[in-house]
Biotite code that builds the C-alpha atoms (Angstrom):
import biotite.structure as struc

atoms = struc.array([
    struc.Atom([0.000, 0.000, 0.000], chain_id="A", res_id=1, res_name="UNK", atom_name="CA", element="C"),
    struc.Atom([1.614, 3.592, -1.316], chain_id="A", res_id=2, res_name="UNK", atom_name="CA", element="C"),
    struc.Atom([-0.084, 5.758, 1.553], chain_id="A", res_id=3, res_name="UNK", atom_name="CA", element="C"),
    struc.Atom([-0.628, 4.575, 5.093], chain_id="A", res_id=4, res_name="UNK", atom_name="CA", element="C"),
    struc.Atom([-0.292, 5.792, 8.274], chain_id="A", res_id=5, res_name="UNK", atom_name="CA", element="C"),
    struc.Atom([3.915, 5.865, 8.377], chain_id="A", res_id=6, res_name="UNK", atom_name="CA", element="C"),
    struc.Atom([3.818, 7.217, 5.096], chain_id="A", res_id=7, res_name="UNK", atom_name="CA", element="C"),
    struc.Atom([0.572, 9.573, 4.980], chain_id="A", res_id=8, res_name="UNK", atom_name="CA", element="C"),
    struc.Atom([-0.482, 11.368, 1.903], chain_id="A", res_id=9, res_name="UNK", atom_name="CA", element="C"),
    struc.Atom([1.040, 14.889, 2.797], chain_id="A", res_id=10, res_name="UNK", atom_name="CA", element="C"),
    struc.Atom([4.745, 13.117, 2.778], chain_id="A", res_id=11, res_name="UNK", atom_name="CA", element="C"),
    struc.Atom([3.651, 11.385, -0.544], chain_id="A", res_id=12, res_name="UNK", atom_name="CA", element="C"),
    struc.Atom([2.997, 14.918, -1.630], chain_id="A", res_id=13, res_name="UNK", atom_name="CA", element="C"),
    struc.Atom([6.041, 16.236, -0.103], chain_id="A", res_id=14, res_name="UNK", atom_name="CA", element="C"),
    struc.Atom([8.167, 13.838, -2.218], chain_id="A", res_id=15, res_name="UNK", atom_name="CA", element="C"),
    struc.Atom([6.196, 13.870, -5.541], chain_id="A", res_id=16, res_name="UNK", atom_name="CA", element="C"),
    struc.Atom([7.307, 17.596, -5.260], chain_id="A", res_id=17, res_name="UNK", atom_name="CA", element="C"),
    struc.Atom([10.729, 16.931, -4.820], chain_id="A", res_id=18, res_name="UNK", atom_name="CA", element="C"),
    struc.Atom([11.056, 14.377, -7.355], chain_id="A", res_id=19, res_name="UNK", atom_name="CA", element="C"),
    struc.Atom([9.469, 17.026, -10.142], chain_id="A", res_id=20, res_name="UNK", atom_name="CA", element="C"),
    struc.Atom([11.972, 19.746, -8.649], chain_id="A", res_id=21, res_name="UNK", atom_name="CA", element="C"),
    struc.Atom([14.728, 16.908, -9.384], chain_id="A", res_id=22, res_name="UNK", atom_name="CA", element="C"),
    struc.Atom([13.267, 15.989, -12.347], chain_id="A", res_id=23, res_name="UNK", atom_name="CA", element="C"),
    struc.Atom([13.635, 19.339, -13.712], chain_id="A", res_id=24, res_name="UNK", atom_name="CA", element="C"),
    struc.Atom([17.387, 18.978, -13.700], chain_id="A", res_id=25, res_name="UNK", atom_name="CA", element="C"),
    struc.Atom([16.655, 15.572, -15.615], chain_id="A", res_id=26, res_name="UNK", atom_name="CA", element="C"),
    struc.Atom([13.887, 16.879, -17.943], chain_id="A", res_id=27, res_name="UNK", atom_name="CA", element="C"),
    struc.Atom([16.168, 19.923, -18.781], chain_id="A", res_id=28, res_name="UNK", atom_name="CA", element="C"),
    struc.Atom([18.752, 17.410, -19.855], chain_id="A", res_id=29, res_name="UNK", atom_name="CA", element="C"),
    struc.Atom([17.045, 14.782, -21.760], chain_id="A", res_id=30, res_name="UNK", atom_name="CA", element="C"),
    struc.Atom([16.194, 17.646, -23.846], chain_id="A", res_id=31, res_name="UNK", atom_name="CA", element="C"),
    struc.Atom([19.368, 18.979, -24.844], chain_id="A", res_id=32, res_name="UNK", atom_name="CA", element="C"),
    struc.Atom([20.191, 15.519, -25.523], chain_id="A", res_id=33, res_name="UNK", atom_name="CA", element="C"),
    struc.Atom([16.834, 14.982, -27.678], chain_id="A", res_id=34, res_name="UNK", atom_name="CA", element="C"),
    struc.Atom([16.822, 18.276, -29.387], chain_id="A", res_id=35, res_name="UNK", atom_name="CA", element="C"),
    struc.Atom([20.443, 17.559, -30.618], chain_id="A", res_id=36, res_name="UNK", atom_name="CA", element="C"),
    struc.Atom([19.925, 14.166, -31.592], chain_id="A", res_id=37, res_name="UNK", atom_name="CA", element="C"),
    struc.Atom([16.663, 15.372, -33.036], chain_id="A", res_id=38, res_name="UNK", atom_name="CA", element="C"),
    struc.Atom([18.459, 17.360, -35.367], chain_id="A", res_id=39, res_name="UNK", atom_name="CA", element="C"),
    struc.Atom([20.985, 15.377, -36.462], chain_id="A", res_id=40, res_name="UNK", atom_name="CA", element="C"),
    struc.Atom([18.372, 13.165, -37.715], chain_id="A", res_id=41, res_name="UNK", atom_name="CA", element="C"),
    struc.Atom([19.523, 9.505, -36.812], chain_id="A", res_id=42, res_name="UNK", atom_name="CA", element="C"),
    struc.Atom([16.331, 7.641, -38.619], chain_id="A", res_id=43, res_name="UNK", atom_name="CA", element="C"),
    struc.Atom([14.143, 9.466, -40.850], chain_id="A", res_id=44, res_name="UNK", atom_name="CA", element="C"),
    struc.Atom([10.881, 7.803, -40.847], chain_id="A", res_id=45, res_name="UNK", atom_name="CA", element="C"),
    struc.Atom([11.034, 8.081, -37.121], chain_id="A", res_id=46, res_name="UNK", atom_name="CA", element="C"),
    struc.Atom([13.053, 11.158, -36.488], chain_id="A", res_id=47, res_name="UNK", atom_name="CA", element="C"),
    struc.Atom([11.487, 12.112, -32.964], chain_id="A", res_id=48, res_name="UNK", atom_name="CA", element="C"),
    struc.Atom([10.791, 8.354, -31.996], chain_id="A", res_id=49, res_name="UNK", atom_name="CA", element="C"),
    struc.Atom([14.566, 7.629, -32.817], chain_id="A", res_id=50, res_name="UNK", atom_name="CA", element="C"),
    struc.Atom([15.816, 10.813, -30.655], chain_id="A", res_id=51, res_name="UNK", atom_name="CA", element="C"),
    struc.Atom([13.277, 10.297, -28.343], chain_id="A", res_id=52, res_name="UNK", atom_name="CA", element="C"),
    struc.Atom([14.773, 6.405, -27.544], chain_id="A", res_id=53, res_name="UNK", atom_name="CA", element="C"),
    struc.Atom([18.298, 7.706, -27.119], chain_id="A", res_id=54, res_name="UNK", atom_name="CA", element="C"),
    struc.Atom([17.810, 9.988, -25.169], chain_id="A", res_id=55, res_name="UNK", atom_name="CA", element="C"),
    struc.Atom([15.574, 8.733, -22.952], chain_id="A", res_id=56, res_name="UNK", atom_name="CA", element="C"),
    struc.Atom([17.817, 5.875, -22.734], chain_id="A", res_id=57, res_name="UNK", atom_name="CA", element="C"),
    struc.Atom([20.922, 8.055, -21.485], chain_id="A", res_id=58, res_name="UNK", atom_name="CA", element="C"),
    struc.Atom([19.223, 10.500, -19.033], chain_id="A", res_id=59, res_name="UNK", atom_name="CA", element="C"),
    struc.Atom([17.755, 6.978, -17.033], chain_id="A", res_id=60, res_name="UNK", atom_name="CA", element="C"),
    struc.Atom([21.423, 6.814, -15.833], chain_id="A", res_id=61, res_name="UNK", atom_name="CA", element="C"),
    struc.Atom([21.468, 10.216, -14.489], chain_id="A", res_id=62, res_name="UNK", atom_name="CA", element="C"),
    struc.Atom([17.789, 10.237, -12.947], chain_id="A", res_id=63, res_name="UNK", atom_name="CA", element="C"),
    struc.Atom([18.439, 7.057, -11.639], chain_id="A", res_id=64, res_name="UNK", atom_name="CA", element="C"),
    struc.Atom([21.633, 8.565, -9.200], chain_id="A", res_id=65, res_name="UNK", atom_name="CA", element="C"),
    struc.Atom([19.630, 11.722, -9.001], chain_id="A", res_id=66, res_name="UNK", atom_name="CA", element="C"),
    struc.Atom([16.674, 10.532, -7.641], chain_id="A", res_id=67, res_name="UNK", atom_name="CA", element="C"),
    struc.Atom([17.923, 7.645, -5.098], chain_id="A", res_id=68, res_name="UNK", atom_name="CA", element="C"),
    struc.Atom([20.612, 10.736, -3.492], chain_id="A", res_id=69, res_name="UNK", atom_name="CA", element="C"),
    struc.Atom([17.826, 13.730, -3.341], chain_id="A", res_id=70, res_name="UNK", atom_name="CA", element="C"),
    struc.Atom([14.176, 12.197, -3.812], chain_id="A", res_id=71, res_name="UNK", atom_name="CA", element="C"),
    struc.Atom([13.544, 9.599, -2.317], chain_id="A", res_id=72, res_name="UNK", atom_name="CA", element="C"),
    struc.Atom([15.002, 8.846, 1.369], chain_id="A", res_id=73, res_name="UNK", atom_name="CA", element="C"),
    struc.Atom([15.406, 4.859, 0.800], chain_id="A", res_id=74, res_name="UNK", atom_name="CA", element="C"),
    struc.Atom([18.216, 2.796, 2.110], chain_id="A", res_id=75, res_name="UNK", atom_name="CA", element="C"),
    struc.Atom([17.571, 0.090, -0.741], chain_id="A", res_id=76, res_name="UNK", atom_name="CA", element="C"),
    struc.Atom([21.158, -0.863, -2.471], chain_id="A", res_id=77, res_name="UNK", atom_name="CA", element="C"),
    struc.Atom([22.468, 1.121, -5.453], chain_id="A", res_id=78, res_name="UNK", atom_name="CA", element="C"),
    struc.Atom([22.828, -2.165, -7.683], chain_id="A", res_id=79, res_name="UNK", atom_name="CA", element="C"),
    struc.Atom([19.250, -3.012, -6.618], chain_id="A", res_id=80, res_name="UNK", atom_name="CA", element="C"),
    struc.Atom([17.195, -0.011, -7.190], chain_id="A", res_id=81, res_name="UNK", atom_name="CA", element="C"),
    struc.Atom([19.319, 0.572, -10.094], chain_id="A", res_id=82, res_name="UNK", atom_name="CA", element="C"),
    struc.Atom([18.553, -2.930, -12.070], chain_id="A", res_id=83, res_name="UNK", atom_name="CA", element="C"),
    struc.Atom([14.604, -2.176, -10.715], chain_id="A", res_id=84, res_name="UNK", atom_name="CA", element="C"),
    struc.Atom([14.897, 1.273, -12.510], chain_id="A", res_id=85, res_name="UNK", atom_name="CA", element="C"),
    struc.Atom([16.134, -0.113, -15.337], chain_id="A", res_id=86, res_name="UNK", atom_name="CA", element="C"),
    struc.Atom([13.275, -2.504, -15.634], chain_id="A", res_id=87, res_name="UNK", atom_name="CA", element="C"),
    struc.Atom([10.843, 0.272, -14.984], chain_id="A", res_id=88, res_name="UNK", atom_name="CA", element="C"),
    struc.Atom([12.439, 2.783, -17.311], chain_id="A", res_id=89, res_name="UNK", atom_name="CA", element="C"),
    struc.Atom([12.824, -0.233, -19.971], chain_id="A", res_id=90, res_name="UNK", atom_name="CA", element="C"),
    struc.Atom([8.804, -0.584, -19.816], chain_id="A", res_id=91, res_name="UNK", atom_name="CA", element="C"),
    struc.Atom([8.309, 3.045, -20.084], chain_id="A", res_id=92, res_name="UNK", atom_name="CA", element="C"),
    struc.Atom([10.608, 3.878, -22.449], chain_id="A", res_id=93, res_name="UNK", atom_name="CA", element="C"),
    struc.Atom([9.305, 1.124, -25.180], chain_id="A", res_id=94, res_name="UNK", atom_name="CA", element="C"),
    struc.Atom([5.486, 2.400, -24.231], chain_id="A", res_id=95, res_name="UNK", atom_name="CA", element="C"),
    struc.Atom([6.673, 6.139, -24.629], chain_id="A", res_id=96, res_name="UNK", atom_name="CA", element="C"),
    struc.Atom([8.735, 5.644, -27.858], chain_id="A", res_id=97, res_name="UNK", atom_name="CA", element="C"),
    struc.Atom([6.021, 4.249, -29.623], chain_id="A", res_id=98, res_name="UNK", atom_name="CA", element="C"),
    struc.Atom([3.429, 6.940, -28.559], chain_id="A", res_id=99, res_name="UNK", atom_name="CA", element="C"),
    struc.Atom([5.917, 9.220, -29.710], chain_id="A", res_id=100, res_name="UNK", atom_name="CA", element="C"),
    struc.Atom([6.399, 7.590, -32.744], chain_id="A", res_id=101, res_name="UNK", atom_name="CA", element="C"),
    struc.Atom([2.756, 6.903, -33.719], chain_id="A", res_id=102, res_name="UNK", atom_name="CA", element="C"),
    struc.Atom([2.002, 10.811, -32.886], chain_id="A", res_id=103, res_name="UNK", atom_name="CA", element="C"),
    struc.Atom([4.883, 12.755, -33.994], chain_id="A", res_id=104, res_name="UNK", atom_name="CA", element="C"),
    struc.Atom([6.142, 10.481, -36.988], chain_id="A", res_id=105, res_name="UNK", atom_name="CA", element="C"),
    struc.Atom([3.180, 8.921, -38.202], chain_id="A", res_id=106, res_name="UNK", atom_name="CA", element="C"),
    struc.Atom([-0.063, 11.579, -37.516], chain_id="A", res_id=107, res_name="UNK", atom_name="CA", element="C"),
    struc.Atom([2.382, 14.539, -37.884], chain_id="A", res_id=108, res_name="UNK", atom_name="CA", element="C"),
    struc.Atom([2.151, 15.845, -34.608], chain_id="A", res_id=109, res_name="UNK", atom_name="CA", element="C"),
    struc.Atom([4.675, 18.935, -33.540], chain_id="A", res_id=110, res_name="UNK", atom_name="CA", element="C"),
    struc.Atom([7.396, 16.602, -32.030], chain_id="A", res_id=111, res_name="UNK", atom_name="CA", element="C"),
    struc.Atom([8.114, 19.150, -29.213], chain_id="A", res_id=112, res_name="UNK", atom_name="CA", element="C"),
    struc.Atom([3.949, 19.284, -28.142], chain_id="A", res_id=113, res_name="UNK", atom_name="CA", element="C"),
    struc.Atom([4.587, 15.048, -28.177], chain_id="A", res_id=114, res_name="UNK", atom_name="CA", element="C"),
    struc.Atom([8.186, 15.210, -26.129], chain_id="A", res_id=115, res_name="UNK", atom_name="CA", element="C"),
    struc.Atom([6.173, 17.405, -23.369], chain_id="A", res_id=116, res_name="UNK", atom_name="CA", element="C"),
    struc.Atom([2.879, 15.046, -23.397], chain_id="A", res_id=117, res_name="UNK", atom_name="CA", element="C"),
    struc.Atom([5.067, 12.326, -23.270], chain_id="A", res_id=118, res_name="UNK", atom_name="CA", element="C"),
    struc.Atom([7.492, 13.437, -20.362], chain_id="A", res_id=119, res_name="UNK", atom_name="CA", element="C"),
    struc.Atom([4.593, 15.109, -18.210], chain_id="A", res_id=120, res_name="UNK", atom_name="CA", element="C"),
    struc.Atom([2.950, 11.764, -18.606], chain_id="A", res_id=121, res_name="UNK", atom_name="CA", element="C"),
    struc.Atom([5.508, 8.776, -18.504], chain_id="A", res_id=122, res_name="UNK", atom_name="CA", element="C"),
    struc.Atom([6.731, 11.070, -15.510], chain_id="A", res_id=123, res_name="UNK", atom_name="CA", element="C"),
    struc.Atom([4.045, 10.427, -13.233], chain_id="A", res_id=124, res_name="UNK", atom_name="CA", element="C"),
    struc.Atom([4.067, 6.982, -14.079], chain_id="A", res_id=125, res_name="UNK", atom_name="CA", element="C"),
    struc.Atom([7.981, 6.576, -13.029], chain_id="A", res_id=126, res_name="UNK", atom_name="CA", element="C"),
    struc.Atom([7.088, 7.907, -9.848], chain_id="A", res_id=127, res_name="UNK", atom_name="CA", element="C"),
    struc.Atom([4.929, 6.122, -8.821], chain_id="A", res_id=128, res_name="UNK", atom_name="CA", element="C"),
    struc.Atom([6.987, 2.840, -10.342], chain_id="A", res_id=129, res_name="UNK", atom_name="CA", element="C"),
    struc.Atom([10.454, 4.030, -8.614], chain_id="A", res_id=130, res_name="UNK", atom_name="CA", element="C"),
    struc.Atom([8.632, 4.532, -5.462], chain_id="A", res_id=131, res_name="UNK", atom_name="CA", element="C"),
    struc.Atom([6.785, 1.490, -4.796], chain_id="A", res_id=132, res_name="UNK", atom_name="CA", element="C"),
    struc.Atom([9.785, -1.374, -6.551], chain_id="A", res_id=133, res_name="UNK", atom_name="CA", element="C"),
    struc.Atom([13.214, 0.773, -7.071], chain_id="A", res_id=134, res_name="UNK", atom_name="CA", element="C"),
    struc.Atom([12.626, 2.036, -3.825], chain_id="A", res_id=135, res_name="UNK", atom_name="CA", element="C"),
    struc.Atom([10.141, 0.643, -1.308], chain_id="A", res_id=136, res_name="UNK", atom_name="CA", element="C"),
    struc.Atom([9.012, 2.089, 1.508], chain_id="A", res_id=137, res_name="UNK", atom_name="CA", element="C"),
    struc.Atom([9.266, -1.783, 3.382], chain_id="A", res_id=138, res_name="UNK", atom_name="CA", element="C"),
    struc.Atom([13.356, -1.238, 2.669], chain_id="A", res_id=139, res_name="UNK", atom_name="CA", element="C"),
    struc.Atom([13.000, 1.183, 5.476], chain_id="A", res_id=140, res_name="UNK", atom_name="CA", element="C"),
    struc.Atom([14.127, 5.332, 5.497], chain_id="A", res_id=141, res_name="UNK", atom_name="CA", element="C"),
    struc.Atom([17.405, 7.201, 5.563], chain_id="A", res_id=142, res_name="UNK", atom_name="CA", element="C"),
    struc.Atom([17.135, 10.858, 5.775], chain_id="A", res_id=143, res_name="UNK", atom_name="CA", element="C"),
    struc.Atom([19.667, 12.539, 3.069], chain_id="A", res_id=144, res_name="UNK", atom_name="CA", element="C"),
    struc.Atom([21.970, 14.098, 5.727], chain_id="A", res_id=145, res_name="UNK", atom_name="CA", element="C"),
    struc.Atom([22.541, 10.597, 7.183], chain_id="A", res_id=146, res_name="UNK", atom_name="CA", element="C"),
    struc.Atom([23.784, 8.995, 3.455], chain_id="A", res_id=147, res_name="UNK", atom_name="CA", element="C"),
    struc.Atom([25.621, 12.183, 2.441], chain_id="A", res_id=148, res_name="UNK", atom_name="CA", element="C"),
    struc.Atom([27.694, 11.155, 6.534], chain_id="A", res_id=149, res_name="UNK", atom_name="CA", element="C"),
    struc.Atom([27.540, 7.901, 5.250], chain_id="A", res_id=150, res_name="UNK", atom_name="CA", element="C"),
    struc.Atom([29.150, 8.596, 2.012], chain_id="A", res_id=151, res_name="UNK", atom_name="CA", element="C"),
    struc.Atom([31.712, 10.974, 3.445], chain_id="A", res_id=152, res_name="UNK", atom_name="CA", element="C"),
    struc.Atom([32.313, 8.418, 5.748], chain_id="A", res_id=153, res_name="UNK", atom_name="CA", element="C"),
    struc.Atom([33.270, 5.765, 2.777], chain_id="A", res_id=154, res_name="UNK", atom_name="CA", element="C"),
    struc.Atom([35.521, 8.686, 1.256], chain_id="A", res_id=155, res_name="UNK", atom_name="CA", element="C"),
    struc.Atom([37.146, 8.408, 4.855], chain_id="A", res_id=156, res_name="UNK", atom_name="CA", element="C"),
    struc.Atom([37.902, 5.129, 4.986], chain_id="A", res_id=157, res_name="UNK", atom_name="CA", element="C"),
])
């Protein structure tokens, strides 16, 4: 169950919030990456779809380590959540390349109107994905001050 008593709905909120101010540092990213690749054209029936893929595809990496250091306060291992968010993003990102495909390359759609449908929706979705597998609430909590000690403590050592 996503909201309970230990986890109520106004801490739900509280992180949904941070993970769209994180995700702004992603989105912002996976565009550059997607604009670029958009125009360099790498398949030309399915120019957006194609740039859309790749992209997606690289930015996982970097929302994946952004999102288990600042969003969500889970003490799951790295190599676990990591493989989990793979699978997740793997689902979502063969669903979300071929809506982008069938709207943008085949109906003619303005690719940028279909990368911002896309990411506002597949973005909610990941959410709610990372945060029940990739990072469960039953793995416990660890506030970020505690891993950043932890970390530093690594470095240390």
């Amino acid at each position: 169950m996503l909201v309970s008593e230990d986890y109520p709905w106004a801490k739900l909120l509280r992180e949904y919030a941070t993970y769209c101010a994180v995700g702004c540092i992603n989105v912002a990213v996976f565009f550059v990456i997607y604009d670029w690749l958009y125009d360099m054209v790498l398949i030309e029936q399915y120019r957006a779809a194609s740039a859309w893929a790749v992209a997606y595809f690289i930015s996982s990496w970097q929302a994946h380590f952004l999102h288990r250091w600042l969003t969500f306060e889970s003490p799951t291992e790295y190599t676990k959540s990591l493989y989990v968010m793979l699978l997740i993003y793997t689902v979502l990102w063969a669903i979300s390349t071929t809506t982008i495909a069938y709207f943008s390359d085949t109906l003619g759609y303005n690719h940028l109107y279909t990368w911002a449908a896309n990411t506002a929706a597949f973005g909610f979705l990941a959410f709610l994905a990372l945060r029940i597998f990739a990072f469960p609430l039953s793995d416990g909590r660890i506030p970020r001050k505690e891993r950043l000690e932890e970390y530093k403590e690594r470095r240390r050592s």
